[in-house]
C-alpha positions in Angstrom: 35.7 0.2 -11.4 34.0 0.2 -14.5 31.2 3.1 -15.3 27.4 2.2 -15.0 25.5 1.3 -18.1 22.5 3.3 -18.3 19.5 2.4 -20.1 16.5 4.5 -20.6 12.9 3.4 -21.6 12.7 -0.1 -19.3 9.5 -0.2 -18.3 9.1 -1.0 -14.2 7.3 -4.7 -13.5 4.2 -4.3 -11.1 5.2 -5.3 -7.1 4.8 -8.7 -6.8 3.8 -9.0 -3.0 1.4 -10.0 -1.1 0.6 -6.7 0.3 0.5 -4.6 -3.2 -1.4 -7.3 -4.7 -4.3 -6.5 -1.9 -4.0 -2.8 -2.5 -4.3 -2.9 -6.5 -7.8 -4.9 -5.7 -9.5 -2.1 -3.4 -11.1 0.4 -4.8 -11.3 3.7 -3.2 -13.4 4.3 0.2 -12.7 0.4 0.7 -11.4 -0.9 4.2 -9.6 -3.7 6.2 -9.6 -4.2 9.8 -6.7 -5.9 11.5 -6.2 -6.9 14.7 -2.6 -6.6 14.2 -0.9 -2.9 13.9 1.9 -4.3 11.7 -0.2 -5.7 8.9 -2.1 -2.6 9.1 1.3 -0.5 8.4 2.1 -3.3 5.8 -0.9 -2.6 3.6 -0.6 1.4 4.5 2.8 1.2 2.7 1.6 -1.1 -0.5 -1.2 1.8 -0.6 0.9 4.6 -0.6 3.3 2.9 -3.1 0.6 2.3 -6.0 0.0 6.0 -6.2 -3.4 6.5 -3.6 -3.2 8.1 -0.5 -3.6 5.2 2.5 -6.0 6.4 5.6 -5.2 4.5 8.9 -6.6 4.4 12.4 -7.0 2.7 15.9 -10.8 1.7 16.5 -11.5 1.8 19.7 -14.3 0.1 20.2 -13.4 -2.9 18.0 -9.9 -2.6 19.4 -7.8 -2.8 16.2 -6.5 -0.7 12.8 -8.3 0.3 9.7 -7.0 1.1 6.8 -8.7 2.9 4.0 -7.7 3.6 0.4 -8.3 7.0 -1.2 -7.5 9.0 -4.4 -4.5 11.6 -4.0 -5.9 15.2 -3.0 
């Protein structure tokens, strides 16, 4: 086997899915509601991966998920 070429000073391309691309629009304190728990986790993990810190939890009474973006602590 041949050794790795490694190159430094590539910049990384933005995420290109659907999920990150709703993430990079909300602001922080914004919200979705889903119905669906897996979407919810979808857009918790595009949150997380643009560098804020996702918020997500059952509503009872409107029996779904929220998810909330926030700034890191």
């Amino acid at each position: 086997m041949e050794p790795l070429k490694i190159e430094s000073s590539i910049p990384l391309p933005p995420p290109l899915g659907f999920w990150s691309h709703q993430a990079r629009r909300m602001q922080y304190g914004d919200s979705v509601f889903f119905k669906d728990e897996r979407d919810a986790t979808s857009l918790r993990y595009a949150i997380r991966f643009s560098g804020s810190r996702p918020v997500k939890r059952y509503m009872r009474r409107e029996k779904g998920w929220r998810v909330w973006k926030m700034p890191k602590r």
